[in-house]
N, C-alpha and C positions, 0 to 999 in steps of 0.2 A: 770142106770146112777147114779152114785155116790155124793155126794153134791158140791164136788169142780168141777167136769164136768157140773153138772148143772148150777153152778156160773158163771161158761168158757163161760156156753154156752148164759146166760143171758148180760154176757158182750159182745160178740162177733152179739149175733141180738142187743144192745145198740148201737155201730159201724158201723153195717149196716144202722139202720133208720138215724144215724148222715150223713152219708156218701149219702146217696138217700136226705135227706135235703138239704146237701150242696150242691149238684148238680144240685137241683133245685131251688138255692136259699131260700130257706124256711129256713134256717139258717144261720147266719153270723160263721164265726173262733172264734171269743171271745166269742159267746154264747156257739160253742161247745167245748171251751175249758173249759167251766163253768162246762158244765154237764159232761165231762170227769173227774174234777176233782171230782166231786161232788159222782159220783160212784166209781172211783178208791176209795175215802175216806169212802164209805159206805159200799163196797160190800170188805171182805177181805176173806186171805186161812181161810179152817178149819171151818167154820161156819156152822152150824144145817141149816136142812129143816127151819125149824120153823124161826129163824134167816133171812136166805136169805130172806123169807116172807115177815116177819116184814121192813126188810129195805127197800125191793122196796116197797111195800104199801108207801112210804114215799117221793116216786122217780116223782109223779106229783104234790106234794104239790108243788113242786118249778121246775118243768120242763113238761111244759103240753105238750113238745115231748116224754114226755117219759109214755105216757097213753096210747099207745099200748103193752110197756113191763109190766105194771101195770095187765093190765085187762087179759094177757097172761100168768103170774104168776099164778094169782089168782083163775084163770080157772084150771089150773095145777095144784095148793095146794088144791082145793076142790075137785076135782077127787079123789088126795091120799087120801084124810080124808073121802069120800064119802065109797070107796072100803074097808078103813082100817075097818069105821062105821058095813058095810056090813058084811063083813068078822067074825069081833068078834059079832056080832050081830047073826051071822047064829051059831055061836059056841056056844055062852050063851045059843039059843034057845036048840038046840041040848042036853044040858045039863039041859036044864027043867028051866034054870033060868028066867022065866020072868019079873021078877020085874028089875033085873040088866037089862038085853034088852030093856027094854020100859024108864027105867033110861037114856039107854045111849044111846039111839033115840031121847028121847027128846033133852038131852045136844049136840048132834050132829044137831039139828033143827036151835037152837039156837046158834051155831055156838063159844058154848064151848068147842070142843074136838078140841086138836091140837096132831099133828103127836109124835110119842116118838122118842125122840133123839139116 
């Protein structure tokens, strides 16, 4: 899935939880035209992994309905970064580079390695 499918797809489960609220009343129309506008103005075309990331991490500061799309992102971007870690980590070792490997275990622990654009 590509990054603007992934954005689709993030906006379209944002829709659904609004839509299952409103239905159960768990939201009024002006609240969810608040967070509508609030992602249409956060979430645009063309944006990086990394990007999409950063904005929802930002998406229950000010909408605590939307801490299911939050925690479901984030789960999803630490998978990629986990496999990415893996991956070049199995490569480094492979090539005898320890020091680079245990470098980039650690920064990946710590939760400094972000996806390459």
């Amino acid at each position: 899935m590509d990054n603007e499918e992934y954005r689709k797809k993030i906006e379209t489960r944002i829709l659904e939880i609004m839509k299952e609220k409103l239905e159960k009343h768990q939201l009024d129309a002006p609240r969810a035209k608040q967070i509508a506008k609030y992602v249409l103005d956060s979430l645009h075309p063309h944006m990086t992994l990394n990007q999409i990331h950063d904005v929802v991490q930002n998406f229950d500061d000010h909408f605590s309905e939307l801490v299911p799309i939050v925690q479901e992102v984030s789960r999803e971007y630490d998978e990629k970064v986990n496999k990415a870690v893996a991956d070049h980590t199995a490569l480094l070792l492979k090539k005898g580079m320890f020091n680079e490997a245990d470098i980039l275990l650690k920064k990946a622990k710590n939760k400094e390695v972000k996806l390459s654009d």
